[in-house]
C-alpha positions, 0 to 999 in steps of 0.5 A: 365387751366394752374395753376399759380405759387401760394405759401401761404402767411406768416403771416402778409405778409407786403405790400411790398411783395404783389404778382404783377399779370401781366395782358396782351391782350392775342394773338394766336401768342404763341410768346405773352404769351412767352414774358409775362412769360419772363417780369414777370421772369424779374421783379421777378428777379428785386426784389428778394423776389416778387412773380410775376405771368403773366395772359391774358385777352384771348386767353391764360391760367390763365386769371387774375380772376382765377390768384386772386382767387388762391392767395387769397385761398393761404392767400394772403390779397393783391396783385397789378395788373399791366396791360400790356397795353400801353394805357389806353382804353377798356381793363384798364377801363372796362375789367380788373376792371371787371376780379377783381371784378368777382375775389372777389365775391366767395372768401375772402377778397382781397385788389386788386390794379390795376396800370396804363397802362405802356404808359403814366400816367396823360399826362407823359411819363416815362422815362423808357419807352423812354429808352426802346425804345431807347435801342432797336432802338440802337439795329438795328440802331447803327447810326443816322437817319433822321426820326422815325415811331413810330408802334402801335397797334392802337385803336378806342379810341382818347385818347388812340391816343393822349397817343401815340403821347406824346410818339412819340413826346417825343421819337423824341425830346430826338433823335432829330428828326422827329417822327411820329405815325403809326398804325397796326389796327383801326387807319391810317396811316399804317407803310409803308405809314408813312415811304413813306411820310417821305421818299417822304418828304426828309428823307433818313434814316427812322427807326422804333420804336416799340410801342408793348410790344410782338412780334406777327402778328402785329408785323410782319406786321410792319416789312414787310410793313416798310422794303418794304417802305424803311425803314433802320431798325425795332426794335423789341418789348419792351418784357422783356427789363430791363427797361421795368420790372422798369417800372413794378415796378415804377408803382407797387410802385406808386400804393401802394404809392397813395393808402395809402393815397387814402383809400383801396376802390379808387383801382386807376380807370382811370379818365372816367372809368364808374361808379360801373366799381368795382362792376361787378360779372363777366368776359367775355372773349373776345372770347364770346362777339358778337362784338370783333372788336369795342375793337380792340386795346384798 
């Protein structure tokens, strides 16, 4: 296992200072893990002082349990928990709260804080998150276009689609123009089919978004199949855009913000999340459980 950066905590260490664990899908794609260890250099250097730690639910070392047992061996008495995730579905509501409550059981006391997803929160999307799209749009699309293709990674999970197309919405309306949902997996219709229809349906010039935060082989797929549709340009993914560690941060604060008043037992579980989802004793990773493809994408 590869050991995180854990350094001891001060006495009286103030909330503020709380180490922030980052919490990505994990892929076999080493491209994935590089891009969580430049968001999490990102946010640290965002705000000098915090120590910011990645982790993965699978395919890469530490995983998240192992990340809090060792800043609660160091004396850390809290930490924050953000996933990197755009939706909120299996992964926010079942595996992350199992990997924190597996984190406490052999250990001491430690206050966890678990974020939101980085896509939208209570039926809002943020307003960095737009940006961060916009910006990498801008990047491989100086000019106008006629309409967009939003490329997610896709999920089985209706909500988790509904999430998305708030987003492809809200990205549309700030640019003016048509934008629909695609999907790598779990869900249709698939990015070239989305850019054909657009195409077919009049719109010359058809670029795509990319609603990924790590490059990787759905990411390649994406760019292949767009570009084979006719679509003028592919952004790449969010990665450690700036506005995506503000992002990180704007939920860091909220988090800590909400749990003041919300007791230090609420730890901000999702609306459906199931019950005694806090109170698990242990974490599987993906690669051992017997059915990985009903959580594709969560």
């Amino acid at each position: 296992m590869r050991p995180a950066r854990v350094t001891s905590a001060g006495a009286g260490a103030a909330v503020g200072s709380a180490p922030v664990v980052l919490v990505a899908h994990g892929s076999r794609d080493p491209r994935a893990a590089e891009a969580t260890r430049a968001l999490a250099r990102a946010v640290e250097a965002a705000r000098p002082g915090t120590t910011v730690l990645p982790s993965w639910l699978d395919h890469t070392e530490p995983g998240p349990t192992g990340v809090l047992r060792e800043l609660a061996a160091a004396g850390h008495p809290r930490a924050v928990l953000v996933p990197l995730l755009l939706t909120a579905a299996y992964h926010r509501k079942v595996d992350i709260p199992a990997a924190v409550a597996a984190a406490r059981e052999p250990g001491p006391p430690m206050d966890v804080r678990i974020t939101d997803v980085l896509g939208p929160a209570d039926g809002v999307v943020d307003a960095a998150l737009l940006t961060g799209l916009r910006r990498r749009l801008a990047e491989v699309e100086p000019g106008p276009v006629d309409a967009l293709v939003l490329a997610a990674a896709g999920t089985r999970d209706a909500r988790a689609r509904g999430s998305v197309g708030r987003v492809a919405a809200a990205l549309g309306a700030r640019l003016g123009v048509p934008c629909r949902v695609s999907y790598a997996s779990a869900a249709s219709p698939a990015a070239g089919v989305a850019v054909a229809k657009l195409r077919a349906a009049g719109a010359r010039r058809v670029a795509v978004a990319v609603y990924f935060l790590a490059p990787g082989l759905f990411h390649d797929a994406v760019l292949a199949a767009a570009r084979h549709a006719g679509a003028t340009a592919v952004a790449a993914p969010l990665t450690d855009a700036p506005d995506l560690a503000d992002l990180v941060l704007r939920r860091v604060d909220a988090t800590w913000s909400t749990s003041r008043a919300a007791g230090p037992e609420q730890h901000n579980a999702p609306a459906g999340d199931p019950a005694g989802a806090f109170s698990l004793c242990g974490v599987v990773r993906r690669s051992e459980r017997a059915a990985p493809g009903d959580r594709r994408g969560a």
